[in-house]
C-alpha positions in Angstrom: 0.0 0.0 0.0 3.0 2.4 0.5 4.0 1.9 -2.9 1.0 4.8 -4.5 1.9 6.8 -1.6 5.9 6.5 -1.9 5.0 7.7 -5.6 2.8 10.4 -5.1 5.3 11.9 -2.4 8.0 11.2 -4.2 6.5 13.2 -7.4 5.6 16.1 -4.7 8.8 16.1 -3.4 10.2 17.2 -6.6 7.6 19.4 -7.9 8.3 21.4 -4.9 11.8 21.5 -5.2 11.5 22.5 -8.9 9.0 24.7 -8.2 10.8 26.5 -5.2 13.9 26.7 -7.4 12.2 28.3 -10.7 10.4 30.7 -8.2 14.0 31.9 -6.9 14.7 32.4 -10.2 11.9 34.6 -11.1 12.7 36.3 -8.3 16.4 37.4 -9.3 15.6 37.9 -12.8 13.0 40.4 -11.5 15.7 41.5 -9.2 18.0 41.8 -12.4 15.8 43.6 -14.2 14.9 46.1 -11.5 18.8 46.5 -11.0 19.5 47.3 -14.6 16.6 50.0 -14.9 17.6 52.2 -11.7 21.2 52.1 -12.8 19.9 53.7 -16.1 17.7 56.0 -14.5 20.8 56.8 -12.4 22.5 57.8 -15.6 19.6 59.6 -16.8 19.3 61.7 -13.6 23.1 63.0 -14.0 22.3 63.7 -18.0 19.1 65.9 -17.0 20.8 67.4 -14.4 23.5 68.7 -16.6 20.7 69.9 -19.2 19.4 71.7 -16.8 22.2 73.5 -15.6 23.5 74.4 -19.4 20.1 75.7 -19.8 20.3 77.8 -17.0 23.9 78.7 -18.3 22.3 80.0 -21.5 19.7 81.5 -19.9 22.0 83.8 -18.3 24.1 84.4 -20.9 21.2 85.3 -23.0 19.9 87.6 -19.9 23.2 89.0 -20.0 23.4 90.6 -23.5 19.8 91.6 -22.9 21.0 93.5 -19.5 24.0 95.1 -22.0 21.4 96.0 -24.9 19.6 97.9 -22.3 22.0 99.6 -20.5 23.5 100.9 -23.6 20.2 101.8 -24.7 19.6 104.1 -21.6 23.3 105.5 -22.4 24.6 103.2 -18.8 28.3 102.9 -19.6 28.6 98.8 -18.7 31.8 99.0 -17.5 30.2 101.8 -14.3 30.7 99.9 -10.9 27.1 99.4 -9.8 26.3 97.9 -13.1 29.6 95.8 -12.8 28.9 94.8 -9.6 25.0 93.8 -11.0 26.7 91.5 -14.0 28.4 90.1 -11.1 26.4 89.4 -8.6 24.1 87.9 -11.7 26.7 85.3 -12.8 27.2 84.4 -9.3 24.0 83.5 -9.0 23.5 81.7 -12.3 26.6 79.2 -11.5 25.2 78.7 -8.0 22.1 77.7 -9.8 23.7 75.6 -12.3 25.9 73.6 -9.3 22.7 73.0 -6.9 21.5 71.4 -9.6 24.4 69.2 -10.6 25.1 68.3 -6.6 21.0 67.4 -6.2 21.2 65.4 -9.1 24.6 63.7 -8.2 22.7 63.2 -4.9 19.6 61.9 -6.5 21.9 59.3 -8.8 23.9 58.2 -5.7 20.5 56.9 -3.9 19.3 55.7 -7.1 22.2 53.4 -7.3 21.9 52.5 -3.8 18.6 51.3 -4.5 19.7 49.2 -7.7 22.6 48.1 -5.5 19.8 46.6 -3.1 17.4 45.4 -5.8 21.3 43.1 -6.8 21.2 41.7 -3.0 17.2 40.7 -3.2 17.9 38.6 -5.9 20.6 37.0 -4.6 18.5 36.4 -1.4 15.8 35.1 -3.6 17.9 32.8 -5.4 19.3 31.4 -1.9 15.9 31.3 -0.8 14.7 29.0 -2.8 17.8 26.6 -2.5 17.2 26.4 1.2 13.3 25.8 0.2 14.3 23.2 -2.0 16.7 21.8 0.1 14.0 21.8 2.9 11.3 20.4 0.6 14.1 17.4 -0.3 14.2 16.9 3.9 10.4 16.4 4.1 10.3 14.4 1.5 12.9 12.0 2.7 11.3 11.6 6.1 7.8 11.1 4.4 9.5 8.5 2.2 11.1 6.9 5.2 7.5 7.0 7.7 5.4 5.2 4.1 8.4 3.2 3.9 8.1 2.0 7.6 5.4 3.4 8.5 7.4 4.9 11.6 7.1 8.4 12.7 10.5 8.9 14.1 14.3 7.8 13.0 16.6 6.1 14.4 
């Protein structure tokens, strides 16, 4: 009578163990893929950041010849101190500008591939996962072989 039963667990046994496996596997793959697509958007972070920064680079120069097309159309010499000192102060601000947004974005990247670096570790604990679940799945099957076999509940 063991014999059906020996079968059966014996064809559960490995479904499990298959199935724990493949499961792991799925696992890091989506782990994988998660990886891959934060250490792009990474990249893409730094790129935007940069864009944005030129931009606001050409937005000042371009706000800068307007401010000399003025002044010399109200007869300001541009080379008076206070207008100087207003160039200045205006580039100042533009290349503050243009870093904060390069260092936010450099912060923003750095997270981003602290994240990927975590989604790397999640598959890898899937995957190991699922060896110890197969592994365990093998154990119960064994002693469920042994108790049809014997029809014993405990080993000697």
């Amino acid at each position: 009578m063991a014999g059906p039963f020996m079968a059966i667990q014996t064809i559960g046994t490995v479904l499990g163990v298959v199935s724990s496996i493949q499961s792991g596997r799925a696992k890091r793959s989506e782990a994988e893929f998660n990886r891959k697509q934060l250490e792009f958007k990474a990249k893409m972070q730094k790129v935007e950041a940069a864009e944005k920064a030129n931009l606001r680079l050409r937005d000042f120069d371009s706000a800068q010849a307007s401010n000399r097309a003025f002044a010399a159309f109200i007869g300001r010499d541009p080379g008076d101190r206070s207008m100087k000192a207003f160039m200045d102060r205006q580039k100042e601000i533009a290349y503050q500008d243009a870093e904060a947004l390069e260092s936010g974005a450099l912060i923003e990247a750095s997270q981003t591939r602290r994240m990927a670096a975590m989604e790397g570790v999640r598959g890898r604990n899937a995957i190991v996962e699922s060896y110890f679940n197969a592994g365990s799945a093998i154990t119960t099957g064994l002693y469920r072989y042994h108790v049809y076999k014997t029809d014993q509940t405990e080993i000697d």
